[in-house]
C-alpha positions as CSV (number, residue, x, y, z in Angstrom):
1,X,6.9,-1.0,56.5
2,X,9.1,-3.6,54.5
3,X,6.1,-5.3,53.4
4,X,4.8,-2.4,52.0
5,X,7.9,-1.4,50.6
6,X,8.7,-4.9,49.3
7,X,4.6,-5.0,47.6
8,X,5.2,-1.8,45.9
9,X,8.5,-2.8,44.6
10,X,7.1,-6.6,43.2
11,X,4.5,-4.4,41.5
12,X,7.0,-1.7,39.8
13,X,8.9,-5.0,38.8
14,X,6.1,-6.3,36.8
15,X,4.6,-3.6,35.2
16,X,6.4,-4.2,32.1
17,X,7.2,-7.5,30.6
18,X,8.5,-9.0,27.3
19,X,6.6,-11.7,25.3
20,X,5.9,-13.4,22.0
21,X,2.8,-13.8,20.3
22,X,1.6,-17.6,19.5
23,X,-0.2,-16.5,16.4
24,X,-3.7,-16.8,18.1
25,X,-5.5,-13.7,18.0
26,X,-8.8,-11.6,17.5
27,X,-9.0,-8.8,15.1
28,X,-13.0,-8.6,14.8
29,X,-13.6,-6.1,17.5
30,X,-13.2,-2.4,18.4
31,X,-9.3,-3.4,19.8
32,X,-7.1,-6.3,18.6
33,X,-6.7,-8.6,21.0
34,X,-3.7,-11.3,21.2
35,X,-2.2,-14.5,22.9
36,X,1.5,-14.3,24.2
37,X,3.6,-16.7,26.1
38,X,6.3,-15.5,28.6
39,X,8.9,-17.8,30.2
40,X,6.5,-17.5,33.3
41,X,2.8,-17.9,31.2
42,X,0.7,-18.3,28.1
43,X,-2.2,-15.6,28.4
44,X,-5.0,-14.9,25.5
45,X,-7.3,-12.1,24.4
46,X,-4.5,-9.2,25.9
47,X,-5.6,-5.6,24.6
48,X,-2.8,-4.5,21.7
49,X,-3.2,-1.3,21.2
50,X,-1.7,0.8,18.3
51,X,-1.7,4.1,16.9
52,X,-4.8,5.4,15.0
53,X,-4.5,4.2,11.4
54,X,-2.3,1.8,11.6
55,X,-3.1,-1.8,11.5
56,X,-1.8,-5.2,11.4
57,X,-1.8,-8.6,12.3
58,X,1.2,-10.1,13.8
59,X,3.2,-13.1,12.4
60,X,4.0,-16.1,15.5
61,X,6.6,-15.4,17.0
62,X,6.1,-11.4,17.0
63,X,8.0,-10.1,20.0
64,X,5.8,-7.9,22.2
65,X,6.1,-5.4,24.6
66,X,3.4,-5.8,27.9
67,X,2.6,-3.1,30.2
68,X,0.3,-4.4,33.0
69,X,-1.5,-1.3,34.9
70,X,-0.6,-1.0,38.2
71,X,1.9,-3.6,38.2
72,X,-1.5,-6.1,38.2
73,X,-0.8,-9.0,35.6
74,X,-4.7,-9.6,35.4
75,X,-4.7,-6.4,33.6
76,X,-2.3,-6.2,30.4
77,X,-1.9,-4.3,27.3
78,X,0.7,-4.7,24.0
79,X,1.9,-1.3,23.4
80,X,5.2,-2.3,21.0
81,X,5.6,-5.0,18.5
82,X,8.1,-5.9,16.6
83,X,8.8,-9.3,14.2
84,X,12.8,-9.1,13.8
85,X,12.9,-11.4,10.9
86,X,10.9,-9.5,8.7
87,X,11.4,-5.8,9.5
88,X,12.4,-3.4,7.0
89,X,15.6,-2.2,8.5
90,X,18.6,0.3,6.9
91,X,16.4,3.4,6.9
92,X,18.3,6.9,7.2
93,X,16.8,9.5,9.8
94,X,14.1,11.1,8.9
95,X,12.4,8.1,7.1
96,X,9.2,6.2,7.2
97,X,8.4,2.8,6.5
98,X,4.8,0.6,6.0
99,X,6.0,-3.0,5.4
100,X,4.2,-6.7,5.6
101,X,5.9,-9.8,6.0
102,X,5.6,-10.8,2.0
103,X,7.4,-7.8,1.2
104,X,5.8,-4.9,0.3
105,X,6.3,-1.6,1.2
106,X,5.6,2.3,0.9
107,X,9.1,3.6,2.0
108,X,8.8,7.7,2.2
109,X,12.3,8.2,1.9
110,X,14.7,11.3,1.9
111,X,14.7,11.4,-1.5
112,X,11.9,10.0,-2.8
113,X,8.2,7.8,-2.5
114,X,9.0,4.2,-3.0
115,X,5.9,1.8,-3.3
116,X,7.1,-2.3,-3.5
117,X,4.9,-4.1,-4.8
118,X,6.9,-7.4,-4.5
119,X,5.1,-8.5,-7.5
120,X,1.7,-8.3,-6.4
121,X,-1.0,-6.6,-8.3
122,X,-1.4,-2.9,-6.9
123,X,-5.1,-1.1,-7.2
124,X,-6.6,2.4,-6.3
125,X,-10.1,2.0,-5.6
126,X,-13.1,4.2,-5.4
127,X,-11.6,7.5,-6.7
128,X,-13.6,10.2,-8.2
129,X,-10.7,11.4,-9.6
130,X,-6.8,10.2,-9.8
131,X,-4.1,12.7,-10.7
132,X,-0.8,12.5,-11.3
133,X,1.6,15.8,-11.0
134,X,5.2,15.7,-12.2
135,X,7.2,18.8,-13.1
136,X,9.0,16.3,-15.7
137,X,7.7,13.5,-17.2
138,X,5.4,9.9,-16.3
139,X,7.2,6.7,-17.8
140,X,5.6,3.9,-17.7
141,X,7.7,0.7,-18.0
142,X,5.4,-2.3,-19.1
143,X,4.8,-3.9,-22.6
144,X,1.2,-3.2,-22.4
145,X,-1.0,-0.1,-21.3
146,X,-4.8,-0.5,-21.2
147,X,-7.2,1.6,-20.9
148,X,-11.2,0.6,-20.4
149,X,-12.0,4.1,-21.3
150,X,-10.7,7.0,-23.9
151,X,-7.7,8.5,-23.5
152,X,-7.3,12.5,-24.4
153,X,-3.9,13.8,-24.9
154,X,-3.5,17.8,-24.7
155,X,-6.6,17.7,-22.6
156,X,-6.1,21.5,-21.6
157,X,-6.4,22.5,-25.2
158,X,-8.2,19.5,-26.9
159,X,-10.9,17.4,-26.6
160,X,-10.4,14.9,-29.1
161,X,-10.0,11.2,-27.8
162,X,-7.4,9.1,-29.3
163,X,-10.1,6.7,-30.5
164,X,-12.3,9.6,-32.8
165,X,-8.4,10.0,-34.3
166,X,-8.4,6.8,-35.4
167,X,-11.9,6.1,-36.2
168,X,-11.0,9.5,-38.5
169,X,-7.8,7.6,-39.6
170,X,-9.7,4.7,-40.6
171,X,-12.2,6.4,-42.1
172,X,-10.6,8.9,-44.3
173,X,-9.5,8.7,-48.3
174,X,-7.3,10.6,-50.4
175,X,-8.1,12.2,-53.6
176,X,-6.8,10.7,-56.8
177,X,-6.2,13.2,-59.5
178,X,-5.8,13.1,-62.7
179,X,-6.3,9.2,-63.0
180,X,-8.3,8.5,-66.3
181,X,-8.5,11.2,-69.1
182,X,-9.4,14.9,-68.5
183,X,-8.7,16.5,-65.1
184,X,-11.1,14.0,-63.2
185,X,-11.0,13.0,-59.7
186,X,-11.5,9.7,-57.7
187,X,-11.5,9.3,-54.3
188,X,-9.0,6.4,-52.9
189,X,-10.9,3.4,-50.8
190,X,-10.4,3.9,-47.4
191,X,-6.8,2.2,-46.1
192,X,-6.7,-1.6,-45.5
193,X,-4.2,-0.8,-41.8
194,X,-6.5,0.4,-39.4
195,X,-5.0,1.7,-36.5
């Protein structure tokens, strides 16, 4: 009886164990696989397993937290991660954070949506459509806006691109009256600023 009692206690003592990763690890297949050390081992190509849509690959030295099923070390899984010198910390309840180790972030704070782009380029691809809805205004802080394409103010009411406008502007003359004897009228060249 104490040597069953003393079994099923070493297995409840090692079915969960701390670790750090080593930086070696496997992200090609279905599940990401890892290597940790332990002050007892170094074991490779461990199951991590996270939560569905979330990704990432772990910086050395990322702590780890190992379950092994049954309290049998031959069969392991990650199930918590964590890389202390690089987590985004002073969040208030209630907040969520996506971070990397470079520094960016989407923080969907109390308040308000915070993307950080820790000046890196930022890009929405492959949208049919991108809107924008804000019961104020849209500022746009940058000395330069470009646009590959026409831009349509008033686009509920008008269908006019800001390029016809000026290719109008450019285009367009002014009467001259009453320039040479009689009541004739000349028509000015058209203006030498094109916008």
């Amino acid at each position: 009886m104490n040597d069953a009692l003393a079994r099923l206690y070493r297995r409840i003592t090692m079915m969960v164990g701390i670790g750090r990763t080593t930086g070696v690890s496997d992200d090609r297949g279905t599940t990401q696989t890892l290597q940790y050390k332990t002050p007892f081992d170094v074991r490779g190509d461990t199951l991590r397993m996270t939560e569905f849509g979330f990704s990432s690959g772990l910086p050395a030295g990322s702590d780890v937290l190992i379950l092994s099923l049954g309290g049998d070390r031959s069969s392991q899984v990650i199930v918590a991660t964590n890389h202390g010198s690089t987590r985004y910390g002073s969040l208030n309840p209630g907040e969520t954070v996506i971070y990397d180790a470079k520094g960016k972030s989407v923080l969907l704070g109390l308040e308000k949506l915070t993307v950080t782009c820790a000046g890196q380029d930022i890009e929405v691809l492959d949208a049919a459509n991108a809107n924008i809805t804000a019961s104020v205004k849209v500022r746009l802080t940058t000395p330069l806006v470009e646009s590959t394409g026409d831009i349509v103010d008033n686009c509920e009411s008008n269908q006019v691109s800001m390029k016809a406008l000026r290719d109008a502007y450019n285009a367009h003359g002014h009467d001259v009256k009453n320039v040479q004897s009689g009541n004739d009228t000349r028509t000015s060249e058209k203006t030498n600023r094109e916008v």
